[in-house]
C-alpha positions as a Markdown table, in Angstrom:
| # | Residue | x | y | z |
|---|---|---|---|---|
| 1 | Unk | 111.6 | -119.2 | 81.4 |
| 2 | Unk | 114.9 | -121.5 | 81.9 |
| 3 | Unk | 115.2 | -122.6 | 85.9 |
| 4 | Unk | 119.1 | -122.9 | 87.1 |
| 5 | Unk | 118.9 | -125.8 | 89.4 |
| 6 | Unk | 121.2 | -126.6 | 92.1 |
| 7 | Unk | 123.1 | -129.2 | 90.3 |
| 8 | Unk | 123.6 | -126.6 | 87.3 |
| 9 | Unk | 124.8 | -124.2 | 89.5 |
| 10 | Unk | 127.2 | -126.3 | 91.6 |
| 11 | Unk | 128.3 | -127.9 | 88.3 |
| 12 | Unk | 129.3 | -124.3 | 86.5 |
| 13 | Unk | 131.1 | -123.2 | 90.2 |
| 14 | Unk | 133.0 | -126.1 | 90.2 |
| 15 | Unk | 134.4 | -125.8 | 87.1 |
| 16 | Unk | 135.1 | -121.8 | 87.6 |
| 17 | Unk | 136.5 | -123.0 | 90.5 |
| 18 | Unk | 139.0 | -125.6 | 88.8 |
| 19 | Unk | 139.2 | -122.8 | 85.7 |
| 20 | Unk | 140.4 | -120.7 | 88.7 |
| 21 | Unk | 143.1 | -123.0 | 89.8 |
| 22 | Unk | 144.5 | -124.0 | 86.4 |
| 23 | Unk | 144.7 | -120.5 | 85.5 |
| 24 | Unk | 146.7 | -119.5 | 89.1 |
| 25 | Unk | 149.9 | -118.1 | 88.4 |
| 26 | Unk | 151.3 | -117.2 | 91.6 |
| 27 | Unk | 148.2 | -115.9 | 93.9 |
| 28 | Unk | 147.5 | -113.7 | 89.9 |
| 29 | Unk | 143.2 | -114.4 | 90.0 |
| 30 | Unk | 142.8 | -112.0 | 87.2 |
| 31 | Unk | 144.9 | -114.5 | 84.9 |
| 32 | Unk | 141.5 | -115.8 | 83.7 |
| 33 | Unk | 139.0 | -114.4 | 82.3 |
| 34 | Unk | 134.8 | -115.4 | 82.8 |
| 35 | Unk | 132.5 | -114.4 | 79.9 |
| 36 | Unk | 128.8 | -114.8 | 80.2 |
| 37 | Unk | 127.7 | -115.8 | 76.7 |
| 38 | Unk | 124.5 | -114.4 | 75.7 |
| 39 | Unk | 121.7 | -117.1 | 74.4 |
| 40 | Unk | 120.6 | -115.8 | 70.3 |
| 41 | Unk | 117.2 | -116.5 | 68.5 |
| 42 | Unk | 116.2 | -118.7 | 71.8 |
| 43 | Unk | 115.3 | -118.5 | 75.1 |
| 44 | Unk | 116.1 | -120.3 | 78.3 |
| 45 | Unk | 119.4 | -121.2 | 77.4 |
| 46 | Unk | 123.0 | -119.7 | 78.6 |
| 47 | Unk | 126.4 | -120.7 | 78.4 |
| 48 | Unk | 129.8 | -119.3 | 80.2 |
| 49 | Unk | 133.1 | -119.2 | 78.7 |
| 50 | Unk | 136.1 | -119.6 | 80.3 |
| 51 | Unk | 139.7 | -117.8 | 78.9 |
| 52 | Unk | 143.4 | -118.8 | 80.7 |
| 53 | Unk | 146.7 | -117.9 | 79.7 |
| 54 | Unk | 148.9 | -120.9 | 78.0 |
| 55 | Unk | 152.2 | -118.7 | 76.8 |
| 56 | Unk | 151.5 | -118.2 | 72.8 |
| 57 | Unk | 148.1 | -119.6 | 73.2 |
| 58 | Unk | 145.0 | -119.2 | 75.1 |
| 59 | Unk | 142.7 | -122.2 | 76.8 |
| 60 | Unk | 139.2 | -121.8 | 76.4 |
| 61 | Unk | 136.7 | -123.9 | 78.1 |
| 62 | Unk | 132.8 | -123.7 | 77.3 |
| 63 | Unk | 130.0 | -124.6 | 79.6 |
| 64 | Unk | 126.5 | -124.6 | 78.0 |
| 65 | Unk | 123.2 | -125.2 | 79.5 |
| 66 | Unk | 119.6 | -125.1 | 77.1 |
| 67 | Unk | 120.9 | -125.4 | 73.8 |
| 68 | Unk | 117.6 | -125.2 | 71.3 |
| 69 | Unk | 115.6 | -128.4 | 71.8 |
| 70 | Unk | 116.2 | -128.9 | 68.2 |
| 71 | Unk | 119.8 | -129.0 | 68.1 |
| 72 | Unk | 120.2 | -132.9 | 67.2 |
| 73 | Unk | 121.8 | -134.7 | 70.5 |
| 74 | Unk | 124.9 | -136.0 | 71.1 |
| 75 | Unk | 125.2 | -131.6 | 70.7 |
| 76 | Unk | 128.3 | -130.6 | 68.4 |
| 77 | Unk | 129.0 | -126.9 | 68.5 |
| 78 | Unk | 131.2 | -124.7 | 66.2 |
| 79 | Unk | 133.0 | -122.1 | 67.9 |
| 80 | Unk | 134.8 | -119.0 | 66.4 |
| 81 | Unk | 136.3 | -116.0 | 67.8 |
| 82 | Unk | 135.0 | -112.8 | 65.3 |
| 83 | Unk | 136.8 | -109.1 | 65.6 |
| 84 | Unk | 134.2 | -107.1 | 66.7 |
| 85 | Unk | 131.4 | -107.3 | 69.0 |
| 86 | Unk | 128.4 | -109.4 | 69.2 |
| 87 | Unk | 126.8 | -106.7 | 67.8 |
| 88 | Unk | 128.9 | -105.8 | 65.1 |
| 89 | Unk | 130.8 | -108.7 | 63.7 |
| 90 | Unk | 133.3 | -109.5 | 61.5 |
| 91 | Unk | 132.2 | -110.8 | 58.3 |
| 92 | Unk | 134.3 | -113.6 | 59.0 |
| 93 | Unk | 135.8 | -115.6 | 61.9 |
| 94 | Unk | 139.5 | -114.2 | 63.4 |
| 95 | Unk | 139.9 | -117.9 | 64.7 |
| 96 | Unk | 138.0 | -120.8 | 63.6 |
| 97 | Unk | 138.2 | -123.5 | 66.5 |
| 98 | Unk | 136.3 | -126.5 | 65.2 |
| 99 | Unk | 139.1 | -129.5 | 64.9 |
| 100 | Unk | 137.0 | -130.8 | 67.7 |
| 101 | Unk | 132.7 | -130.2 | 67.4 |
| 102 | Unk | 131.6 | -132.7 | 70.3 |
| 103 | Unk | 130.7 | -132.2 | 73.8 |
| 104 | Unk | 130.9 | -134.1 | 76.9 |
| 105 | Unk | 127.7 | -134.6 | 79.1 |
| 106 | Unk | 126.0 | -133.9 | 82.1 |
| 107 | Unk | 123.1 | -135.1 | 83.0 |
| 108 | Unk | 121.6 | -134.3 | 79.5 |
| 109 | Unk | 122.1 | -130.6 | 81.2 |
| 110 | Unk | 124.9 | -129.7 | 81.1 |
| 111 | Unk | 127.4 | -130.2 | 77.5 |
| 112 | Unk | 130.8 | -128.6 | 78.1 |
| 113 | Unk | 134.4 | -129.0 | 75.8 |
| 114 | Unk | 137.8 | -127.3 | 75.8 |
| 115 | Unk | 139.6 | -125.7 | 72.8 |
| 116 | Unk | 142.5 | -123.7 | 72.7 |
| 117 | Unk | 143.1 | -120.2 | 70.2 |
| 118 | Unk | 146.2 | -120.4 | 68.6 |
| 119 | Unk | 146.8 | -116.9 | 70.0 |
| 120 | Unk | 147.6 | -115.3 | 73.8 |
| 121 | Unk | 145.1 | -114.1 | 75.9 |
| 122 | Unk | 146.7 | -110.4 | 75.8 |
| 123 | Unk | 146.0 | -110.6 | 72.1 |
| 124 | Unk | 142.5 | -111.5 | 72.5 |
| 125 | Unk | 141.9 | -108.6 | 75.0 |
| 126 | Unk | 144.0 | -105.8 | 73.1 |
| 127 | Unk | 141.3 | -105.2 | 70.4 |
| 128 | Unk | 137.4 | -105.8 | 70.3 |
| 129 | Unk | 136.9 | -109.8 | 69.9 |
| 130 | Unk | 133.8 | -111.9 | 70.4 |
| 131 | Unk | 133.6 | -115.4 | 71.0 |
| 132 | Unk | 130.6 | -116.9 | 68.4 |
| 133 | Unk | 129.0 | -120.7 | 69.4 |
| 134 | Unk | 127.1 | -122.3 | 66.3 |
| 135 | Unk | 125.2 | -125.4 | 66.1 |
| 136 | Unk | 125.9 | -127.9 | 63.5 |
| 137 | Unk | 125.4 | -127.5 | 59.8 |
| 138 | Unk | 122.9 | -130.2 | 60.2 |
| 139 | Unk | 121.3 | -128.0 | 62.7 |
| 140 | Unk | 121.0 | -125.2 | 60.0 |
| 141 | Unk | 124.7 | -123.4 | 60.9 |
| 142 | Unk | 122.5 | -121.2 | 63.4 |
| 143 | Unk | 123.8 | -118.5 | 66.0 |
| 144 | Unk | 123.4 | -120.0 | 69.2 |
| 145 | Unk | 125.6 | -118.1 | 71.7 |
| 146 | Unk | 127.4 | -114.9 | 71.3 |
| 147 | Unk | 129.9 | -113.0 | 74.2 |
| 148 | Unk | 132.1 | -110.2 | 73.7 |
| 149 | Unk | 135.8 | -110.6 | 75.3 |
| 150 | Unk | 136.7 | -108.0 | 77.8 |
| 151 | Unk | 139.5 | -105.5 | 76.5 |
| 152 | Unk | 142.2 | -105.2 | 79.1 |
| 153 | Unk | 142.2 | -101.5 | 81.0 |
């Protein structure tokens, strides 16, 4: 069973906190959107995902915490963003956002990196889309993560 610890917890509100800020446009909270990213073929470890509003694109920001003990360290994850649903996905990625694989540390807790889709936010939440975390190829390509974007009411 995966424990949160205080510093996990204060380090994941901080940055929804900053995520929060960033994303303000005028007093608008609801510019950005939080997705809890759902842990595949392992247990203990979870990850949060992070979507703001940049004009004709869309910042993303990953937080993840327990990655499989056998993903090779320093921890280089493959993201995508799928049509569909985590559980029915596309056969192949909408969005393939891997110009970038590494992570930043904390703590050898906590890995967390920033990408930005090539596409707005209101795009994103028009249709079914779900955001897809790999591990590296030397890893064995595996599902790690797996969170469905919100569509917009």
């Amino acid at each position: 069973m995966h424990m949160t610890t205080p510093i996990t917890l204060a380090c994941i509100s901080l940055v929804a906190v900053l995520v929060g800020c960033a994303a303000d446009d005028g007093g608008n909270r609801d510019s950005f959107i939080e997705i809890d990213l759902k842990a595949v073929d392992h247990v203990g470890g979870f990850a949060n995902a992070y979507l703001t509003p940049q004009g004709d694109m869309t910042g993303l920001s990953v937080i993840v915490a327990g990655p499989p003990p056998s993903t090779t360290r320093p921890v280089h994850l493959y993201t995508y963003i799928h049509s569909g649903s985590c559980e029915r996905l596309s056969d192949q990625p909408k969005y393939s956002l891997n110009d970038r694989v590494s992570t930043s540390n904390e703590n050898n807790q906590l890995w967390r990196y920033s990408r930005s889709v090539p596409a707005p936010l209101s795009e994103l939440r028009s249709g079914s889309h779900a955001i897809v975390i790999h591990s590296a190829p030397s890893d064995g390509n595996k599902r790690l993560f797996c969170g469905d974007i919100p569509v917009a009411d």
